[in-house]
C-alpha positions in Angstrom: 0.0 0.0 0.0 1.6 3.6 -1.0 2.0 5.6 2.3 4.2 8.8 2.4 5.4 10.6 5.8 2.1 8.8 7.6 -0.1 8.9 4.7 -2.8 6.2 3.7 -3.8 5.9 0.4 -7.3 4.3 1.6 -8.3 3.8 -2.4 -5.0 1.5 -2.2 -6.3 -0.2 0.9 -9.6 -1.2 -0.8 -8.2 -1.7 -4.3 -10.8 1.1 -5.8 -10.2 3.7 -8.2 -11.0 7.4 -6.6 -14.5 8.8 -6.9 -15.7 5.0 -6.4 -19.6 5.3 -5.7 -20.4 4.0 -2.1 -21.9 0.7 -3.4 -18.3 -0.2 -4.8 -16.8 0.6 -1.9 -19.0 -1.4 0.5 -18.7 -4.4 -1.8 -14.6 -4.0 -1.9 -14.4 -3.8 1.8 -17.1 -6.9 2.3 -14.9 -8.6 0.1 -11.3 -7.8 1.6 -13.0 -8.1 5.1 -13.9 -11.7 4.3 -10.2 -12.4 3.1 -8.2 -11.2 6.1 -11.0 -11.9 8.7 -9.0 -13.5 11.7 -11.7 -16.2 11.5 -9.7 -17.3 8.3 -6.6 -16.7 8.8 -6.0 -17.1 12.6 -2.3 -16.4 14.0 -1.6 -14.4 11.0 -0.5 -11.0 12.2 0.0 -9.4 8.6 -3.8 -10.5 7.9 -4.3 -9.1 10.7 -3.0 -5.7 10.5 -4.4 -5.4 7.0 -7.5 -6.4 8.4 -7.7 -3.5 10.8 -6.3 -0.9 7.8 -9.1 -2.0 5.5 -11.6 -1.2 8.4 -9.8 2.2 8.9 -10.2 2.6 5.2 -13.6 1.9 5.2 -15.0 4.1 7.9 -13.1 7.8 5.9 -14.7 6.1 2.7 -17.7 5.3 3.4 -18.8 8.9 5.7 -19.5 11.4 3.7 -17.9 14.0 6.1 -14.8 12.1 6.5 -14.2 11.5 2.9 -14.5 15.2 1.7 -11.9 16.2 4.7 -9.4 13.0 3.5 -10.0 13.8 -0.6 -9.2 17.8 0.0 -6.7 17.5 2.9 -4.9 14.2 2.1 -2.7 12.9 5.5 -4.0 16.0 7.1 -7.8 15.0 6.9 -8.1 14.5 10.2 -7.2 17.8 11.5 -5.4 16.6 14.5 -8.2 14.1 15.6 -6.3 11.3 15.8 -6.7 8.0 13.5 -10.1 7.3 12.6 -12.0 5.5 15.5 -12.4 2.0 13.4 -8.5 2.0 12.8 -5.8 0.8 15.1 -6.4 0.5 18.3 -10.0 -0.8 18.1 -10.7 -3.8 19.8 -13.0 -6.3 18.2 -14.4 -9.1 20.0 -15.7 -12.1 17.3 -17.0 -14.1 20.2 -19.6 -11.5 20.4 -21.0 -13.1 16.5 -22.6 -16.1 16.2 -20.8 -16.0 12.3 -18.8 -14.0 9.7 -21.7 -12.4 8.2 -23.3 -10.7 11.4 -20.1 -9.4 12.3 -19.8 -7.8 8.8 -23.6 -6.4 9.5 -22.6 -5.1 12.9 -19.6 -3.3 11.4 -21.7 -2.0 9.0 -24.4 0.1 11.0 -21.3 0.7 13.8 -20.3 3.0 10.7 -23.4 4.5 9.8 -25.1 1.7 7.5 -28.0 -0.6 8.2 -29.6 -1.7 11.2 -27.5 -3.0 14.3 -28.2 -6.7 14.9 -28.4 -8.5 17.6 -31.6 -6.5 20.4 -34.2 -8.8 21.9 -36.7 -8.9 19.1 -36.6 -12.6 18.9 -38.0 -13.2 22.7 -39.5 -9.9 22.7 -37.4 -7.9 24.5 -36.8 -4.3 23.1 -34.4 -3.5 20.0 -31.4 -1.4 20.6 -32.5 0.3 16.9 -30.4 1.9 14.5 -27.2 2.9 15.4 -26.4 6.3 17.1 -23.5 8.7 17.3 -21.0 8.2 20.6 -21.8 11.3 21.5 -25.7 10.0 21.7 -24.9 6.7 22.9 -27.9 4.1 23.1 -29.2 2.7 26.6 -27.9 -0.5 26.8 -29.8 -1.8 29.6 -33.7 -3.4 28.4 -36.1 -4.4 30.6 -39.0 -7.0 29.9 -42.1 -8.3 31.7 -41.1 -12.3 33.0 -45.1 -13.9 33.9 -44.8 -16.6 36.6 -48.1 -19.2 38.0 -48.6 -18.2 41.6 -47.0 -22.1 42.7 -43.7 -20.9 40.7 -43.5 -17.9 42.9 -44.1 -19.5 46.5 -42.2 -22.3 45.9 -39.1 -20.9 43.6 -38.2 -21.8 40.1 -36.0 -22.0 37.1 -36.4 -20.6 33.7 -34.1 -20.7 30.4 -34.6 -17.2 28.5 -33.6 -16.6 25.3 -31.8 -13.2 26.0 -30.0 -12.9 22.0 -30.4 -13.8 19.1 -27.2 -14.7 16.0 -28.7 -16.0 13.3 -28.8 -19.3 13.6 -27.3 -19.2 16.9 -29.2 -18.2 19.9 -27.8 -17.3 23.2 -29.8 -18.2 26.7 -29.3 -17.7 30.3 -30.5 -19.8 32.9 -32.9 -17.9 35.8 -33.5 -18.4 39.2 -36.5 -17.2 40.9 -36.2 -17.4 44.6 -39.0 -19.1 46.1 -41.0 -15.9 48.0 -40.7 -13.1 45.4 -43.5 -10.0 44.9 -45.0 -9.1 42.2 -43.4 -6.1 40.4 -40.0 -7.4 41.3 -37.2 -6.3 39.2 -34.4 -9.0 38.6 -31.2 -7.9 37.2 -29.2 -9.7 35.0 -25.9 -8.5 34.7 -24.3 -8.3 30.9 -27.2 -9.8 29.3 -28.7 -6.6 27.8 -28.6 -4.4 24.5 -24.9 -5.2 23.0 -23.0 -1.8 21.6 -22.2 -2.5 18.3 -18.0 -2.5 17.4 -17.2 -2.2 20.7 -18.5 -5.5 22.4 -19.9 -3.4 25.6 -23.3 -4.7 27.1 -25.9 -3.4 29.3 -27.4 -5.4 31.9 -31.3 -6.9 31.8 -34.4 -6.4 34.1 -36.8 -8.6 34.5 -40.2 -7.3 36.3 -42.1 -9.9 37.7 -45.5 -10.8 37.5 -48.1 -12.9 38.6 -51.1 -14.8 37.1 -53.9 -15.0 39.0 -55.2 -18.0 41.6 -58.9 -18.7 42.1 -57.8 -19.5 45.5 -54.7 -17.6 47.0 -54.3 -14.0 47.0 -50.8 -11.5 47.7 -51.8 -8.2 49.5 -48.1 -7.0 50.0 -46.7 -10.3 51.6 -50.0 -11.5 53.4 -50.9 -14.5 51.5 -55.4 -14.4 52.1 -58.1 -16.6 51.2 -61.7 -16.5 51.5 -62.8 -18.9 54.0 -66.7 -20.5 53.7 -68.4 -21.9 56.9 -71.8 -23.3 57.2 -74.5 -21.1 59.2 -74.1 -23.9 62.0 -70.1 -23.8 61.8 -70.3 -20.2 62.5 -72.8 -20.4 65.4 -71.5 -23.5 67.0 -67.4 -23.3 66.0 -65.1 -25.6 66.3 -62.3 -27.2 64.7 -62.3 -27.1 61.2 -60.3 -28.6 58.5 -58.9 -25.7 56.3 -56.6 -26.1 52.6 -53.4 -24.2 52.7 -51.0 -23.9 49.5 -49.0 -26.9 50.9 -51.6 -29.2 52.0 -54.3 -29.4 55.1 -54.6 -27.9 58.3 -56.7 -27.5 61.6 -58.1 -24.2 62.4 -60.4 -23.1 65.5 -63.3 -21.3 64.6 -64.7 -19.1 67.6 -68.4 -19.9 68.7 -70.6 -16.8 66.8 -67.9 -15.3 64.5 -69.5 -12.8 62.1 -68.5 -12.4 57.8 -66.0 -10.6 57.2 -63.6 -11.5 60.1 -60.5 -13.5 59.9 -58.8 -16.8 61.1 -54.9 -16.8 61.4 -53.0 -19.7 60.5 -49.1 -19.2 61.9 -46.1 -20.1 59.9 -48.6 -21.3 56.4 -48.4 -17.9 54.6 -45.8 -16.3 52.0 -42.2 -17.2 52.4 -39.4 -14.5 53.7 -36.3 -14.3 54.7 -37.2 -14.8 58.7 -39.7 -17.6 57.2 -43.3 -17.9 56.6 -45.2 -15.7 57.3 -49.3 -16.3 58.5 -51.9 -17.1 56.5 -54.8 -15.6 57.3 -58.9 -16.3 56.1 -61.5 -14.4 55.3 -65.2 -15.1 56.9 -67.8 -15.8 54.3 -71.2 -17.2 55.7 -72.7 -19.7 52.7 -76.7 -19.4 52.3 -78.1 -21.9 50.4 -80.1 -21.1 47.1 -81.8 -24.7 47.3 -82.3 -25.5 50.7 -83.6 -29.0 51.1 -86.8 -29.9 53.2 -85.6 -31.1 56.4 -82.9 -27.8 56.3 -86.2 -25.6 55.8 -87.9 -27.5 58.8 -85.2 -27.1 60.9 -84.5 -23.2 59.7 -88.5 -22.5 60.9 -88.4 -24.3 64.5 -85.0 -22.1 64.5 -87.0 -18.9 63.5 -90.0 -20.0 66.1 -87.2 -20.1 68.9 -85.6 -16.8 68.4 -86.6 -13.5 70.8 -86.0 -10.3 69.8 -85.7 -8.5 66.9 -82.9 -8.3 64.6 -83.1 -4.6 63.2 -84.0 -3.7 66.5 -81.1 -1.7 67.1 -81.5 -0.6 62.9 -85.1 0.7 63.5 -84.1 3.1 66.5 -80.9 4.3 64.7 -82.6 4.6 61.8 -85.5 7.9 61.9 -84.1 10.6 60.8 -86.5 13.6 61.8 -87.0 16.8 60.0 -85.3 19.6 61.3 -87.0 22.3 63.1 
């Protein structure tokens, strides 16, 4: 290649004649790229530097800017600026590529062209979009909504997210969900987010947690509740009751005469924490029948013959609201 005093004749570099249009030039450096890629020709420093020169070359050619300063001010194009930023100096990691041809794509939009591979779109996690300026740099951190069963968040699980996608290659990461967690819950997952192109730097990714719902079980904060149904004569009489509980059956006292709407404690059965469970605590709901059958109405009359009193007693002399004088 014809250099003189630190010159680079970048034409040289990507065998094109000067005033090449921009789709010659893109299909010289695709081309060279390919030829001298380490992939190819691994241990093979010369391939290597030439490599790097051809991305240098490619970067002036292919920006407008950059090629009008390097066509009118030859070695002093840059103005003092330094080497251009895909020259020398620029580290590239291949692992990052699942094969030649993404890496050519990333290199690409890192210099202006195309759209930068390699977001979330393939497990629906956001895209990193076209590429941006360093001086506008993109977020690299992405967050995404992870939906759990309730049993998966009492009891803990494991699941395998696709967090990347390389062509034919697809990279995943292996979650742990700790047995306990609240909805909402942001887990972070370091290095697995957006991926800058040309320079291999990642962000990290959030996952927010959420639950679907139970017929059964409810969270309010970390009180696990349920509604509880008792008989008319359970709640009269009381007694010891059998009760479910997410991890099987228990035995719960039920006060003679408790009333709808209060609530039964079970100690050490509700949501796990970090000091342990926590209690589980019932609701009061009173079942009336729709269809009662004969021998309940019977019995429900002698009850009603029995009773003294009225029950909106108290409701009838709370009740009058007089005009005001």
């Amino acid at each position: 290649m014809a250099r003189s005093g630190g010159y680079k004749d970048y034409w040289n570099v990507l065998q094109v004649p000067r005033g090449a249009d921009q789709a010659t030039i893109k299909q010289a450096f695709r081309r060279l790229a390919r030829q001298h890629h380490p992939d190819v020709r691994p241990n093979d420093k010369a391939a290597e530097a030439r490599f790097k020169e051809i991305n240098e070359a490619y970067e002036v050619l292919s920006d407008p800017e950059k090629r009008r300063r390097y066509e009118q001010f030859g070695r002093f194009w840059s103005g003092g600026r330094g080497q251009a930023s895909g020259g020398p100096g620029v580290e590239m990691d291949f692992q990052n590529y699942g094969n030649f041809d993404e890496f050519i794509n990333d290199l690409l939009g890192r210099f202006g062209e195309g759209n930068i591979p390699g977001g979330f779109s393939a497990s629906g996690f956001p895209r990193s979009g076209r590429p941006r300026s360093r001086a506008n740099a993109p977020d690299l951190d992405a967050e995404t909504a992870l939906e759990i069963s309730f049993a998966e968040a009492l009891h803990g699980c494991e699941r395998t997210l696709a967090v990347r996608t390389l062509g034919k290659n697809q990279e995943s990461v292996q979650v742990r969900i700790p047995a306990g967690i609240l909805p909402a819950t942001r887990l972070r997952l370091k290095g697995k987010g957006n991926l800058q192109p040309g320079t291999g730097r990642r962000g990290d990714l959030y996952l927010k947690v959420q639950f679907k719902p139970h017929p059964v079980w409810r969270l309010e904060g970390d009180q696990l509740r349920a509604d509880l149904v008792l008989g008319l004569d359970e709640a009269v009489l009381g007694g010891e009751i059998a009760v479910p509980t997410p991890t099987g059956t228990a035995t719960v006292m039920v006060p003679a005469g408790i009333q709808p709407g209060q609530s039964l404690r079970l100690q050490g059965q509700g949501w796990p924490s970090p000091d342990g469970r926590k209690d589980l605590l019932f609701t009061v709901v009173i079942h009336v029948p729709q269809a009662p059958s004969p021998q309940e109405l019977a019995l429900l009359r002698q009850w009603a013959a029995c009773r003294t009193g009225s029950l909106r007693e108290a409701m009838a002399r709370q009740a009058l609201l007089p005009k005001p004088l």
